[in-house]
N, C-alpha and C positions, 0 to 999 in steps of 0.2 A: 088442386094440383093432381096430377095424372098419378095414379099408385105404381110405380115402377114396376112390381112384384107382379103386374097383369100387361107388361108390354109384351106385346108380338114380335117387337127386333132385340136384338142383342143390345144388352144395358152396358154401357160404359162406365166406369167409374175412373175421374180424374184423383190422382193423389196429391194433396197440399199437403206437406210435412211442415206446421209452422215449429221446427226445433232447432237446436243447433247441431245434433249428431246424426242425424238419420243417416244409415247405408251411402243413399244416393242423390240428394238433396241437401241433407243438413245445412243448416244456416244460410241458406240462401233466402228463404221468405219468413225472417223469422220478426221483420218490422212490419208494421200491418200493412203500408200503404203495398209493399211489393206483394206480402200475402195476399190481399184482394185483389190486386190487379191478376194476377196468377190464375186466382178464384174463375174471375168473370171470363180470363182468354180462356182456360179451358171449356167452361159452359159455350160459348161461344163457337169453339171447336169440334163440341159436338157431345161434349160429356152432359150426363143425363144425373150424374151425381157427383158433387165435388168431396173429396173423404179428407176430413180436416182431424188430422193429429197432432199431439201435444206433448208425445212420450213415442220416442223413439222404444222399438221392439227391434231394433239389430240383436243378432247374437252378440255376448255380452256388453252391450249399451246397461249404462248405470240408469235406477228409478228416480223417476221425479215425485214430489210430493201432490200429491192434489189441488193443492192452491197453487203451484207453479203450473199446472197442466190447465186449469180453469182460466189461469190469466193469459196463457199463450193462445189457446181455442176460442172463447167466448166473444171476446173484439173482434177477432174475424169472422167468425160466424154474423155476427149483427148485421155486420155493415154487408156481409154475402147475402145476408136472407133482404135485405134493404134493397139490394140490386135483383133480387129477382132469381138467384141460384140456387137451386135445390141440392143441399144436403146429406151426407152422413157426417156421423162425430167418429172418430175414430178411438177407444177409448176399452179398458177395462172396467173403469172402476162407475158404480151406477150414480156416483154426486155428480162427477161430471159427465156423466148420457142426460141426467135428469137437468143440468143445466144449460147444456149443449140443445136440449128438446123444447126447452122454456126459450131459447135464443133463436131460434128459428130452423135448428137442424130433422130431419125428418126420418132417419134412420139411425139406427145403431150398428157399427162395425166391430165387432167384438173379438179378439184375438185369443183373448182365452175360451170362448165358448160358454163364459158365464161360469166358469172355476174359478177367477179369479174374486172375484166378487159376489157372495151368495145373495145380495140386495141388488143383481143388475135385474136380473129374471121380473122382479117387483117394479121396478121403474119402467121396464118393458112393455107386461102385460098393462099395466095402471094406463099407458101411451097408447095403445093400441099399435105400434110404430111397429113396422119390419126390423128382424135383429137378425146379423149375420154371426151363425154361431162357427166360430172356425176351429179346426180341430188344435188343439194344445197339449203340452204336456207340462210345462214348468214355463217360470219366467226369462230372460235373455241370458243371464249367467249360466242357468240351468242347462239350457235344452241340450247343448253341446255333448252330455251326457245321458240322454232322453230318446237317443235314434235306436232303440233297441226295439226290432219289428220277427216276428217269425214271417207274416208275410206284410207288405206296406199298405198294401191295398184292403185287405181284409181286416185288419188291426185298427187303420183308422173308419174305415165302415162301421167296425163296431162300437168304439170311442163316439164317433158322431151318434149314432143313434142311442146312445146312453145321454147325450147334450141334450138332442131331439125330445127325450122323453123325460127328461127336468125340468125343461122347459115348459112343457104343454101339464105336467102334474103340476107346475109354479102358476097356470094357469094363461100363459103364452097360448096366441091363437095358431091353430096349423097353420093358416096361413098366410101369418106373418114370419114365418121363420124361413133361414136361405141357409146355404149349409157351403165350408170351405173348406178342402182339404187341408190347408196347410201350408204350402209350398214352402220349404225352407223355413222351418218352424220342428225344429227336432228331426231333422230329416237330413238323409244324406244323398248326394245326386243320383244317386242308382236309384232310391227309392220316389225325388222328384219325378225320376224318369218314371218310373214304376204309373204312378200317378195319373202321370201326364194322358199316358198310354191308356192307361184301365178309367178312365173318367165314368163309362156308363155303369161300371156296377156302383159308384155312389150313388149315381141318379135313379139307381134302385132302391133306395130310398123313400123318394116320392117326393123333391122338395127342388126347388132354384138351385144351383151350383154358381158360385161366384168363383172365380180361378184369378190367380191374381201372384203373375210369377214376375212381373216387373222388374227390368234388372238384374234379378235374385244369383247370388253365387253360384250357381250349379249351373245358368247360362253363360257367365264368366269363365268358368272351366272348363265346359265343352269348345269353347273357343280361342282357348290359350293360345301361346304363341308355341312356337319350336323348343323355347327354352323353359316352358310351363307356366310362363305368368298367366296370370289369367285377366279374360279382356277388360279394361275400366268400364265401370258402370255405366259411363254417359255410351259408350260405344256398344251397348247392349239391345238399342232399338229394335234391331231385324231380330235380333231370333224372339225380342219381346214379343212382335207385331205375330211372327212364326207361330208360336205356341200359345198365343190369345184367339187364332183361329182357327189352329185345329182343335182347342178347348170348343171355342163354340159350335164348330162343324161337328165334333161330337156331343153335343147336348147343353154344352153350357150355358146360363143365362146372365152372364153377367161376365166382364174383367175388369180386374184393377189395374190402372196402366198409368206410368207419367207421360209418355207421349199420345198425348188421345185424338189430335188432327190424323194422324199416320194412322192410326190405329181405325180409327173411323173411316178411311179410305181404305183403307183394306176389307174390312165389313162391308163394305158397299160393293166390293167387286164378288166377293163372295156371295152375295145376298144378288145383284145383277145375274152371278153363273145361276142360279138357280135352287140356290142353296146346299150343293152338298154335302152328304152325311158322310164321314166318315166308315169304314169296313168295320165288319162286327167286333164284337165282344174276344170272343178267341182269337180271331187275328190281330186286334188291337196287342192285345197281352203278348203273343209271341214280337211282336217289332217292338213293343217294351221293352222285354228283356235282350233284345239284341241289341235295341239301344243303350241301355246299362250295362252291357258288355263291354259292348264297344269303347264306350266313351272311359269305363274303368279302365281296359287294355290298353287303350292310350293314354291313359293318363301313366301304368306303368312303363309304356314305351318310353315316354321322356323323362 
């Protein structure tokens, strides 16, 4: 199988929520046969990784026990790796990476960054597998109370390279490791925005950036209606496809996306223009902050 972590094009990641509360999925693929089929149209569509979860990480979404997360992922995974579709497990806890790794998955998506679980780092390095360390702060009841930043960008810079270097003292190869801000993971949309904007001082770093705003509340927000609601999930596509490539125009290597046809047609017109980079570093940051103006200002205007 091709090492994703050394592709030359922008890596797609398809999301399978096989649960029943996820954000913006829940219960829809949560019997296998729809789950796989799901699996394969994405692969098909263009996704280079299908990310198969088993425990919803919405803000406050209640925990599942391990053997309920084992029994929702593993069937699907099987018959996914049977067909031929190359893998992440989406997952905290290291029983289910190390069974998800045994089933045919080939990456690890990790949401807590390997704080949730001191034994993931062990089943990682033991794999040799790529692990996505994403930046956290508490679990889904938590984080609500967890957006506390002097500045958003420099705070999780330094949180990740604290992951970055547990990992590699746990014995993790450099160069399996990929690094994720967070998006809506103890964060609040100024500071998504924040993010969004300042992407290359994480890839100062030295590592893959996986960006994966899917959906996520804070493009619900920016798109409310007159009277503040803010837009349904399913109708989140455009600004998804929006902000997956100017992640990747700025450096990204990776998005986590559910709609990955659209998103894949987009990348290709991108990659057609000739790939443009996005504007520096300093100008990035100042349209940041005018974008988190903005979008706060109006969110008081209504």
């Amino acid at each position: 199988m091709t090492d994703v972590l050394r592709s030359d094009t922008p890596v797609v990641m398809g999301v399978l929520n096989v649960t029943p509360d996820s954000f913006s999925d829940g219960g829809r693929y949560t019997d296998l046969d729809s789950a796989v089929r799901h699996g394969v149209r994405m692969h098909q569509d263009g996704a280079d990784l299908v990310d198969v979860g088993g425990e919803s990480t919405r803000p406050g979404a209640d925990r599942v026990d391990a053997e309920t997360e084992c029994a929702r992922v593993l069937p699907v995974i099987r018959e996914l790796a049977t067909a031929g579709v190359p893998m992440s497990i989406d997952t905290t806890r290291a029983r289910v990476a190390a069974a998800a790794l045994a089933a045919g998955a080939t990456v690890v998506n990790d949401v807590s960054g390997g704080l949730a679980d001191p034994e993931m780092a062990r089943v990682v390095a033991d794999a040799g597998c790529p692990w996505v360390l994403m930046h956290w702060r508490g679990h889904a009841k938590q984080m609500g109370s967890l957006a506390n930043y002097s500045d958003v960008v420099a705070d999780v810079r330094v949180e990740l390279a604290q992951r970055i270097e547990e990992a590699l003292a746990a014995g993790v190869a450099a160069d399996r490791i990929v690094i994720d801000p967070g998006l809506g993971f103890a964060k609040r949309p100024a500071d998504n925005w924040q993010l969004t904007a300042r992407l290359p001082e994480l890839l100062t770093l030295g590592y893959p950036l996986l960006f994966a705003a899917s959906r996520k509340s804070y493009l619900g927000a920016l798109l409310a209606g007159p009277d503040g609601t803010a837009r349904p999930t399913a109708e989140r596509a455009a600004a998804t496809i929006a902000t997956s490539v100017l992640a990747v125009a700025a450096g990204a290597w990776g998005v986590r996306v559910h709609d990955v046809r659209a998103t894949r047609d987009a990348l290709a017109v991108w990659q057609a223009s000739g790939r443009p980079r996005l504007v520096g570093n300093e100008t990035a940051e100042a349209v940041g902050s005018e974008t988190a103006e903005a979008v706060g200002n109006e969110r008081v205007a209504r």
